[in-house]
LOMIRO-557827 format. One record per residue (C-alpha): x, y, z. Coordinates in steps of 0.5 Angstrom, whole numbers, padded with zeros to 4 digits, always signed. Each point is the difference from the previous one (the first is absolute). Last residue first. Layout:
N
XYZ...
//
This chain:
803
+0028+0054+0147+0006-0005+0001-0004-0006+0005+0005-0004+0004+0005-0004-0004+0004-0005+0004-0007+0000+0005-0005+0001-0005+0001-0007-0004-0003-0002-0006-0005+0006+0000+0007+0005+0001+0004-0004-0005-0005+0001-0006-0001+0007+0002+0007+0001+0000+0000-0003-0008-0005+0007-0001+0004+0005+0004+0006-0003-0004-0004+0001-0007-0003+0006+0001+0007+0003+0003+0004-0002-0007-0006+0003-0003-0005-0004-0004-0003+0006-0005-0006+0006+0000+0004+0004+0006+0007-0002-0002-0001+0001-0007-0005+0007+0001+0006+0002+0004+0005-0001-0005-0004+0004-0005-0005+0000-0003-0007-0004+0003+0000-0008-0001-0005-0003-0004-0006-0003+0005-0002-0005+0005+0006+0000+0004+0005-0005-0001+0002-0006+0001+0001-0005+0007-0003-0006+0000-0001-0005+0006+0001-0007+0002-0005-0001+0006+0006-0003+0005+0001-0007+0002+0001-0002-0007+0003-0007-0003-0007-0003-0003-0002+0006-0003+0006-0001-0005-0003-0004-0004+0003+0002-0007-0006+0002-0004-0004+0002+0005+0004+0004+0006+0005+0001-0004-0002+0002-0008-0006+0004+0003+0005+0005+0005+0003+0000-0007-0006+0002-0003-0002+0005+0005+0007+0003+0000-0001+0002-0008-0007+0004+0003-0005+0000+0005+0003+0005+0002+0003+0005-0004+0008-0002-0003+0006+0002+0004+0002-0007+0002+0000-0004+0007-0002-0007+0001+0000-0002+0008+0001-0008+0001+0001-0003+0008+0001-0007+0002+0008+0002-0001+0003-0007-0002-0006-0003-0004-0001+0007-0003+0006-0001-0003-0001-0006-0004-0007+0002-0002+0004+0006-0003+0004-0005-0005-0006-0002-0003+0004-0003-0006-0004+0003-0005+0001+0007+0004-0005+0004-0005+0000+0000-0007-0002+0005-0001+0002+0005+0007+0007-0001-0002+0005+0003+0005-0002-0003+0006+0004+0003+0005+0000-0004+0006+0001+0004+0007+0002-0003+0007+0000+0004+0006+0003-0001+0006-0003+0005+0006+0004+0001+0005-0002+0008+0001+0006+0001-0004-0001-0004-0005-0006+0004-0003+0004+0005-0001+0005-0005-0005-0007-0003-0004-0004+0007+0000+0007+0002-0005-0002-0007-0004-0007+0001+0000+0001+0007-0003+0004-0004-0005-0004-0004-0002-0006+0005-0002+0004+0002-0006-0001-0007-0004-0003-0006+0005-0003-0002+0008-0001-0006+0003+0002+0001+0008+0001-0007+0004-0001+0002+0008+0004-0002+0006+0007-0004-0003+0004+0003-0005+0003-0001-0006+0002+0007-0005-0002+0000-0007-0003-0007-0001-0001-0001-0008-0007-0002-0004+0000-0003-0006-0006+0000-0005+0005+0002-0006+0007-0001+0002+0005+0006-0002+0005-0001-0004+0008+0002-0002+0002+0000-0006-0001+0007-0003+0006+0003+0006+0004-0007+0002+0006+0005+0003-0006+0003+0005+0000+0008+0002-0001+0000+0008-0006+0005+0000-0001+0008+0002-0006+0002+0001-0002+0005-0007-0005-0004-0003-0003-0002+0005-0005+0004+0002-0004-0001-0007+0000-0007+0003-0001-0004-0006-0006-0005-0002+0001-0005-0005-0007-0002-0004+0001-0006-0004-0003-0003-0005+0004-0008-0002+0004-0002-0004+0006-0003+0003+0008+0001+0000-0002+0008+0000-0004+0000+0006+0006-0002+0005+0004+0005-0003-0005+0005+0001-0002-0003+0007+0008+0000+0001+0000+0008-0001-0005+0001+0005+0003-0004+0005+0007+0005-0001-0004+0006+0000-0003-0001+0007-0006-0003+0003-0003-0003-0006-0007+0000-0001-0002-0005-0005-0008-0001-0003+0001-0006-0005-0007+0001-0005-0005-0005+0000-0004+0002+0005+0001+0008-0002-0006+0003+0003-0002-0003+0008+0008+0002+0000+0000+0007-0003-0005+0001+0004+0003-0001+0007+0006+0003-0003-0002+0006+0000+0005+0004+0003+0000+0007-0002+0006+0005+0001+0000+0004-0005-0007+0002-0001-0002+0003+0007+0007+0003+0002+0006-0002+0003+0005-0007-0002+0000-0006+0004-0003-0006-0006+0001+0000-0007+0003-0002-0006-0001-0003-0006+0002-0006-0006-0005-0004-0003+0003-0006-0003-0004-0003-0007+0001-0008+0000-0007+0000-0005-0002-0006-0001-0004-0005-0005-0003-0007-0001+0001-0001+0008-0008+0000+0001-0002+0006-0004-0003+0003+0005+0005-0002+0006+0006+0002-0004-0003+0007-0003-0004+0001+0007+0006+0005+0004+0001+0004-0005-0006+0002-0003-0006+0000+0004+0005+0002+0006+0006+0003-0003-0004+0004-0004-0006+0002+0005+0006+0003+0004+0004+0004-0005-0003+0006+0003+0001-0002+0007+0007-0002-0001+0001+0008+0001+0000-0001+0007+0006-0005-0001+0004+0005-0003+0003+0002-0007-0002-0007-0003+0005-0004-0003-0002-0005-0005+0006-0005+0000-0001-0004-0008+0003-0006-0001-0002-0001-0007-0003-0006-0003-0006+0002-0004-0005+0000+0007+0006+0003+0004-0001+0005-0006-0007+0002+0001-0001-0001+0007+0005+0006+0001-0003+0004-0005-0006-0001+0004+0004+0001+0006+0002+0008-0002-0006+0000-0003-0004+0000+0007+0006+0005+0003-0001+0006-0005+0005+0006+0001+0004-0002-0006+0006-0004+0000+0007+0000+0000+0004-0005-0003+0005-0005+0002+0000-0005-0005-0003+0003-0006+0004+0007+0002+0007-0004+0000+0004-0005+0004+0006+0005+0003-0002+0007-0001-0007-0003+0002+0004-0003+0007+0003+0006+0003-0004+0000+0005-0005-0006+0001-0001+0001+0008+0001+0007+0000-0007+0001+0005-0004+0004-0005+0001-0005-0006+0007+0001-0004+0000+0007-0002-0001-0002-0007-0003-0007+0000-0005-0002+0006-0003+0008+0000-0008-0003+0000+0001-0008-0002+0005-0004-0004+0004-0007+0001+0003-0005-0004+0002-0007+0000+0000-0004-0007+0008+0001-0001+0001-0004+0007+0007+0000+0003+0002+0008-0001-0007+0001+0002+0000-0003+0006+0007+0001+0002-0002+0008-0001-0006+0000+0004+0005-0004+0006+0004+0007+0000-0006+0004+0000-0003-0004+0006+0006+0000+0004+0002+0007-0001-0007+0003+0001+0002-0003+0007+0005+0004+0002+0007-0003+0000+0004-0003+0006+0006-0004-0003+0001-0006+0002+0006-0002+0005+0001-0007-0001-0004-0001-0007-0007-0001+0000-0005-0006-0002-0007+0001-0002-0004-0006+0002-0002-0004-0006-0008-0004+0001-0001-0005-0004-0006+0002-0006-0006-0006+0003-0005+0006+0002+0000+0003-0007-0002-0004-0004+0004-0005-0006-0002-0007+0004-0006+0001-0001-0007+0004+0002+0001+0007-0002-0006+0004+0004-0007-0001+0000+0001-0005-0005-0006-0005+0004-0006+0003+0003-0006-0003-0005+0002-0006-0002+0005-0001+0005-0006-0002+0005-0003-0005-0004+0006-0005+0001+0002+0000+0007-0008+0002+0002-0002-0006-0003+0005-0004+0003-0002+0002+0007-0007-0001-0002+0001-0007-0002+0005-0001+0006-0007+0001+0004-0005-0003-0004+0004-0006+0000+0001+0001+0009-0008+0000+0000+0000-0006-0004+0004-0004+0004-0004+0002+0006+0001+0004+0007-0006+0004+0002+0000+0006+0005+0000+0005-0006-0004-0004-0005-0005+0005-0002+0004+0005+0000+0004-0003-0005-0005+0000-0006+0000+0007+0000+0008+0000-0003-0002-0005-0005-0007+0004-0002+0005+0007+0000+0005-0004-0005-0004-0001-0006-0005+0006+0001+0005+0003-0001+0003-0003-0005-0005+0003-0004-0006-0005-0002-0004-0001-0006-0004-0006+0001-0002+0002+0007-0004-0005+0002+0005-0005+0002+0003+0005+0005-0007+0000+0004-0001-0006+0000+0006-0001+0004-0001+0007+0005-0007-0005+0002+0004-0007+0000+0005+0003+0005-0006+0003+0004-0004-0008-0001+0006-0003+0002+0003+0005+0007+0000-0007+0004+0006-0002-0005+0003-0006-0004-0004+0000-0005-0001+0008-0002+0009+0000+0000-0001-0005-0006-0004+0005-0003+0003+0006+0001+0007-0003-0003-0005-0003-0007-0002+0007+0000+0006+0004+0001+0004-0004-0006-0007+0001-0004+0001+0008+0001+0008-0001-0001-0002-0003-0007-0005+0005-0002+0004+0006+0002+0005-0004-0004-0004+0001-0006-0004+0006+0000+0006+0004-0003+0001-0004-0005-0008-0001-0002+0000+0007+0000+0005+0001-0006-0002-0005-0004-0008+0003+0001+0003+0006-0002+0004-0001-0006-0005-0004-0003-0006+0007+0000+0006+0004-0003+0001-0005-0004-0007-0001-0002-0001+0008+0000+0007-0001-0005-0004-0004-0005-0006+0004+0001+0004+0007-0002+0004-0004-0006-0007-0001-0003-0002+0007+0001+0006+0002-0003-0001-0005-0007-0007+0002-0001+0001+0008+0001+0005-0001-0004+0008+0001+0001+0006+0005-0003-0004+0003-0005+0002+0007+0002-0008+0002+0003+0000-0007+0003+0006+0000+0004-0001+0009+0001-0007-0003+0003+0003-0004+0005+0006+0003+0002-0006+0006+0002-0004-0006+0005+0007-0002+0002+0001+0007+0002-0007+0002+0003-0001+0006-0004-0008-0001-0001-0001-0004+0007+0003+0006+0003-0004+0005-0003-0006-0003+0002+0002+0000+0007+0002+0007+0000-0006+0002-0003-0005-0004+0005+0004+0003+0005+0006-0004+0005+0000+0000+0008-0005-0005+0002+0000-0004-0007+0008-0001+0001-0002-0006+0005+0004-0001+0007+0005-0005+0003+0000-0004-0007+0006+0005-0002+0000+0007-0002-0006+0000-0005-0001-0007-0005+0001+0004-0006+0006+0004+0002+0002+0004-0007+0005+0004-0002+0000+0007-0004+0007+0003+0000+0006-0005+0002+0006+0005+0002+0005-0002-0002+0006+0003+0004+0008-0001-0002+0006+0000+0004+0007+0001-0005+0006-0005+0000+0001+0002-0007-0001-0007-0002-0004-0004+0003-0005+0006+0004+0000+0003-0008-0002-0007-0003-0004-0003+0005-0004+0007+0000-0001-0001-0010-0002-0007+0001-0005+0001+0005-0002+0006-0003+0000-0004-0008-0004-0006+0004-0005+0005+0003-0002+0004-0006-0002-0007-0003-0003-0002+0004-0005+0006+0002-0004-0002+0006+0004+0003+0006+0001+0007-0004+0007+0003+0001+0004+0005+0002+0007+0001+0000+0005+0003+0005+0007-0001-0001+0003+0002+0007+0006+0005+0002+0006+0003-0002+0000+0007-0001+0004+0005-0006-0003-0005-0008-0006-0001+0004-0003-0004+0006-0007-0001+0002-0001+0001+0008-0004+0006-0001-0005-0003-0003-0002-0004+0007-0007+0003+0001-0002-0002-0007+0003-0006+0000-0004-0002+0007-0007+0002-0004-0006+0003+0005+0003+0007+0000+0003-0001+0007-0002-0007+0002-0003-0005+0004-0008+0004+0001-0001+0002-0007+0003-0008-0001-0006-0003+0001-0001-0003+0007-0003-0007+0000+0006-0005+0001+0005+0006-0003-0004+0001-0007+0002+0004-0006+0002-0008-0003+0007+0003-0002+0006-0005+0001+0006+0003+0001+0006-0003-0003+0007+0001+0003+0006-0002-0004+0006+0002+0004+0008+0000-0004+0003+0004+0006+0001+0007-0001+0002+0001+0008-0003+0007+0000-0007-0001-0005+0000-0007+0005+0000+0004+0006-0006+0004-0002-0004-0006-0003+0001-0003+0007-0002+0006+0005-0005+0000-0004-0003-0006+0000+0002-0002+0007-0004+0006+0002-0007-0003-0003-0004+0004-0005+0003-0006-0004-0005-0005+0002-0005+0003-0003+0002+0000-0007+0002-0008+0002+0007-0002-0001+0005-0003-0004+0007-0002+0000+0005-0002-0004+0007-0001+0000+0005+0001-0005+0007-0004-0001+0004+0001-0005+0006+0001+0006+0005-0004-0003-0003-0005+0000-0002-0002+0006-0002-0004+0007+0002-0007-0002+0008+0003-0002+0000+0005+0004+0006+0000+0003+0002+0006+0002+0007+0004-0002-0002+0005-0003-0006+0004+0002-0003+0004-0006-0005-0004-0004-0001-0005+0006-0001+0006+0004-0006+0004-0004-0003-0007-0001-0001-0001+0007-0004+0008+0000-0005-0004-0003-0001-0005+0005+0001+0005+0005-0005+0005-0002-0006-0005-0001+0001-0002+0007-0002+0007+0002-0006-0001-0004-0003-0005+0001-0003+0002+0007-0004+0004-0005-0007-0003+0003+0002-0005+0006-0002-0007-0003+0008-0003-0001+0003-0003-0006+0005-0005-0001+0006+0003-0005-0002-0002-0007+0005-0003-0005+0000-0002-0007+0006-0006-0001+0007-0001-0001+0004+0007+0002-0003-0003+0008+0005-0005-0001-0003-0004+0006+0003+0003+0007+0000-0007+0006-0005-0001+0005+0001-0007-0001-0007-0001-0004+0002+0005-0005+0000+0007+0001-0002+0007-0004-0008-0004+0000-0005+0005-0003-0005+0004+0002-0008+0002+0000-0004+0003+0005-0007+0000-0003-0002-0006+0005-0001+0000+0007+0008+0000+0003+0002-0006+0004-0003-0005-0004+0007-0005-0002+0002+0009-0002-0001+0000-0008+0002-0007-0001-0006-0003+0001+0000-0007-0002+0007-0002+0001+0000+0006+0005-0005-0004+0005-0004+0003+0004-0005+0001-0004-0003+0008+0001-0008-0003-0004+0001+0006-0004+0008-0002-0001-0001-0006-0002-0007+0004-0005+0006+0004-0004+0005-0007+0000-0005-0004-0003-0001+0005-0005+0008+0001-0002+0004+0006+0003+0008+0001-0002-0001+0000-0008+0002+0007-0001-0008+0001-0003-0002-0004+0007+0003+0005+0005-0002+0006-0004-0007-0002-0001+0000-0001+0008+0002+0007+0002-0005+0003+0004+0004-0001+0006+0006+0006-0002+0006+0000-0001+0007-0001+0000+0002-0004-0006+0008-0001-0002+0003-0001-0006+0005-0006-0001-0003-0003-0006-0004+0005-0003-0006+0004+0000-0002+0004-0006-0006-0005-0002-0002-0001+0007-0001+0007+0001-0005+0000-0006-0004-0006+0003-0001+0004+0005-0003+0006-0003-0004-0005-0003-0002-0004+0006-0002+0006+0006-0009+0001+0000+0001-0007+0003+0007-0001+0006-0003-0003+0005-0001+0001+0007-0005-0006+0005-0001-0001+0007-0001-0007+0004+0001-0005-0005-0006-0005+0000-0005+0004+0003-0006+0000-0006+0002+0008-0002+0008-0003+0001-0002-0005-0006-0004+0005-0004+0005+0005+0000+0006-0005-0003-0004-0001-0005-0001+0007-0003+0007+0001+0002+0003-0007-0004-0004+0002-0005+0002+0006-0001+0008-0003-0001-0003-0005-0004-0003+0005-0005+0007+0004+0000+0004-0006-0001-0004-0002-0005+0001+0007-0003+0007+0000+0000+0000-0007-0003-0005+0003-0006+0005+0007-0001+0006-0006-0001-0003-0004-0005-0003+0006-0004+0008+0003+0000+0002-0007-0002-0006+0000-0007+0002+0007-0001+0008-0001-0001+0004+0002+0006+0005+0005+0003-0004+0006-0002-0005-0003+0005+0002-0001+0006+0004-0006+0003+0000+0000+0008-0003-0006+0001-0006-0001+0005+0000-0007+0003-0006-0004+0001
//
């Protein structure tokens, strides 16, 4: 069902109307996929349907210009596109209604994501890079409107440094740089700021972006009066049009039904981005949406009676249609006999593809009931059993919930009973959930040997009498092996290249690598992750850097719906290792000494969350990071850039554990967990508090994603039976999920003679000025005044009531 990419110039008539008809099917079965998809949500079984009608012929057009190693970033209308490129069948498309678990038959998510969410696989089953030169790439989609957009950025600016980089090995990931990535949008989305903030940082890079706007005038049931200026996204963004003096965008315009204006706009926008280099927008006028938004709603609700006429008049299949028969290319006789044979191929595919999904929900429904009544003859609790039995077998079509619930209910009936059934059942469920629950909560994070976690920890090793240096040296200096050791490293971010970001620690290292490897960027932290998404996504080792940790908050949704999503939303079929590089913690003022780590860990699971104590631990994360292939969020101390280090002689060699934790100082009353800035706040509490006898031990995290894999903390506490964890962001906060991690992960109730605390900052942004910071933040004095409590109720006579 392939579209091919031949157009009319290059061949005989007869060749030309063999391909405007296999454009046409994949159209017409396109639509009936839709208008069947639809009806199988209405009756309940999918849960929510998208799709792509009103959109097939422009998309049979994108499809004609897409090439092997191009790149798609789009949007969940999309489905003519996948099936013109031959990456999406019909059994597939209802796979993915149904959410199929499994990837052989859904290969879009394994039923991870509803259907309209397209992708293709950029590792093989090892977890290994594929030639990605080789075949039609699209990278997996996400639901948020625009969210995209950033990473349509990066897979464009990719092939910016492969062209221009020497030195990469891009053998699987590019040649030469002739690579075009492709997005699409819907019109409305594209009053969304990441729309914005994109194309204007696509016009500044100049990278090779095709971004097509579907224009149907609606936004679900909002007209476009009510989206954008002048109702006409292209209109509004003319400026960005380049001439013979500015570099910018190619804009064009085209009608969304005419096909043989498509195929050359098509043509002409994959021409200018592949070659030139230059971005293009093509904005698709007079679309469609036959079935409204999606099968939440109808479009009768909101459309007029003129409007909907008109639709059905400028239906693009229904034009293709017409300018078919008007060209000789087809009969009415013979199109209305191709469109009943693919209703039946549509009809087949999804009956196949229900019955593959139904199937080992059957077998496990028969399994249950066989287990449920030999449990049946054995208990007092018969007729009850009997009863949840009979009810499973009524249900024809079950989900595995009603599966696994009956088995699991069953139980209460047999609680003081003892039998081999029952002990079947049990082993059964257990086994059940071993295999079942993967389906749906496996490929978070990197699960081989290749993950993070497993890279060997190398201490930095010093000379006899090292030299004390500030810690920008350390971390400068280690940039600098990294990007002398590995050619596909870069970073960039605001001020990261000229100047070497505000804190020095990339200094001199533009003049050394370039501007494309060391590059500033604009003040725009979502496409600052994009483009970071984008190239890890093709194969580059890219370090995002943002200014500081308080302006995460712009690119928050990004990592979180993008980043944090790609290995578990396309189970393991793609990854996008990007490292994001920041800083924060102890520094005056509102918006720059933020700490919301609470947030950004209830956000980004998926991604590591580092936060070393020094340079030198921050420093061995990237390393650590660079021998594996997984996002990370690196936080520095922004007030440690100028304490003084010991330099390491192994400098780029060195690595810091991931889910490690390090003892900082043994004691013997009380085990204090703390992290980043605060540690050494707790350290100077640490030598006070001896003085009153008190003996404190503190353990310094150092990873709060992943978290003590060796529970190491439950170990100490086991010595000093008391726990207080300490951090500077709100309560209820990173120091609540520590607390958790103890005491529920790990167990730790058990050890305690004393209620474990936390001690976090005031519930609000710090005021200006060293007194706003002590007065908003853990002081040394709020955290030995509040470890002297601790003792005081243990023992009021050593240590007898403070204030």
């Amino acid at each position: 069902m392939q579209a091919k990419t031949n157009t009319k110039k290059d061949l005989s008539f007869e060749d030309f109307k063999t391909e405007v008809l296999n454009d046409y099917k994949v159209a017409v079965t396109s639509r009936e996929c839709s208008l069947l998809g639809r009806r199988e949500v209405l009756t309940g079984k999918a849960k929510f349907g998208i799709f792509g009608d009103g959109k097939e012929v422009p998309q049979l057009a994108l499809a004609k210009a897409f090439k092997n190693g191009d790149f798609r970033s789009g949007y969940y209308r999309d489905q003519t596109f996948m099936m013109a490129i031959g990456e999406l069948n019909i059994e597939q498309f209802f796979a993915g209604l149904y959410a199929n678990t499994d990837l052989k038959e859904e290969p879009m998510s394994a039923g991870r994501q509803m259907g309209g969410h397209f992708t293709t696989h950029s590792l093989d089953e090892n977890g290994n890079w594929k030639d990605l030169t080789k075949q039609k790439n699209s990278s997996s989609d996400i639901s948020p409107t625009a969210g995209q957009m950033p990473r349509l950025l990066g897979l464009a600016q990719a092939s910016k440094i492969y062209r221009n980089v020497d030195g990469i090995d891009a053998a699987k990931f590019s040649n030469k740089g002739n690579e075009v990535a492709w997005g699409t949008i819907g019109n409305a989305s594209t009053s969304e700021g990441l729309f914005f903030e994109t194309i204007n940082a696509a016009g500044v890079l100049q990278v090779p972006m095709v971004i097509s706007v579907w224009d149907d005038e609606y936004g679900i049931s909002v007209h476009a009066k009510h989206q954008t200026t002048k109702e006409n996204i292209s209109e509004i963004l003319k400026g960005f049009q380049r001439d013979k003096d500015n570099e910018g965008y190619e804009i064009l315009r085209v009608k969304g039904w005419d096909y043989v204006n498509l195929i050359e706009t098509y043509e002409m926008a994959g021409k200018i981005a592949r070659e030139e280099h230059v971005p293009v927008l093509i904005h698709v006028l007079e679309l469609t949406q036959p079935q409204g938004h999606s099968t939440s709603g109808s479009h009768e609700r909101y459309k007029s009676q003129d409007r909907l006429s008109w639709e059905r008049e400028h239906d693009c299949n229904v034009k293709m249609r017409e300018w078919m028969i008007a060209h000789n290319i087809a009969t009415e006789d013979e199109l209305e006999t191709l469109e009943k044979n693919i209703k039946k191929q549509v009809r087949d595919g999804k009956k196949a593809a229900w019955t593959s999904y139904l199937k080992p929900i059957l077998e496990e429904k028969t399994e249950v009931i066989s287990l449920l009544t030999q449990l049946a003859t054995t208990s007092s609790n018969k007729v009850f059993i009997e009863k949840l039995t009979n009810e499973l077998k009524d249900i024809k079509e079950p989900n595995r919930k009603d599966v696994i619930s009956s088995a699991r209910k069953a139980l209460r009936y047999v609680i003081s009973e003892e039998s081999e059934a029952k002990n079947l059942l049990l082993n059964w469920i257990e086994n059940y959930f071993a295999k079942i629950q993967p389906k749906y909560s496996s490929d978070l994070l990197n699960e081989t040997e290749t993950a993070a976690i497993h890279v060997k920890e190398v201490k930095p090793t010093y000379d006899d009498n090292p030299e004390q240096v500030d810690g920008r040296v350390v971390i400068r200096d280690n940039f600098d092996a990294i990007f002398n050791k590995y050619p596909e490293t870069l970073i960039f971010g605001e001020d990261s290249g000229n100047i070497g970001d505000v804190n020095q620690g990339l200094e001199g290292l533009q003049e050394k690598y370039g501007e494309l490897r060391v590059a500033d960027a604009g003040i725009r932290e979502a496409t600052i992750v994009g483009q970071g998404i984008g190239m890890a996504m093709r194969g580059l080792r890219p370090i995002a850097e943002i200014q500081y940790l308080d302006y995460i908050m712009y690119a928050l949704q990004i990592i979180s719906d993008d980043l944090a999503t790609v290995r578990y939303r396309t189970k393991s079929t793609q990854k996008a290792p990007l490292i994001v590089r920041t800083r924060g913690h102890r520094l005056e003022g509102i918006w720059h000494s933020g700490s919301q780590m609470g947030g950004i860990l209830n956000l980004v699971r998926g991604v590591h969350v580092l936060v070393p104590r020094n340079m030198t631990k921050a420093a061995g994360f990237y390393n650590t990071l660079l021998e594996s292939d997984e996002p990370a969020i690196i936080v520095e101390c922004l007030n440690g850039y100028r304490l003084k280090e010991p330099m390491p002689n192994n400098i780029g060699d060195f690595k810091t554990p991931l889910g490690v934790v390090e003892t900082v100082k043994e004691g013997t009353d009380i085990t204090l967990v703390s992290y980043g800035s605060t540690l050494r706040i707790v350290e100077q509490a640490a030598k006070e508090l001896l003085e009153v006898g008190i003996d404190v031990e503190i353990i310094d995290v150092q990873s709060l994603l992943p978290f003590d894999l060796n529970q190491d903390i439950i170990k100490s506490v086991a010595k000093t039976n008391r726990l207080m964890v300490i951090d500077e962001d709100m309560p209820g906060g990173a120091s609540a999920y520590i607390l958790d991690q103890i005491i529920n992960k790990q167990g730790a109730f058990k050890y305690l003679d004393s209620v474990p605390k936390t001690l976090a900052a005031k519930p609000h942004r710090p005021a200006y000025g060293t007194d706003g910071d002590y007065f908003s933040k853990p002081s040394v004095e709020d955290v030995f005044e509040a470890i002297y409590d601790v003792m005081h109720e243990s023992n009021p006579t050593n240590f007898p009531k403070l204030r």
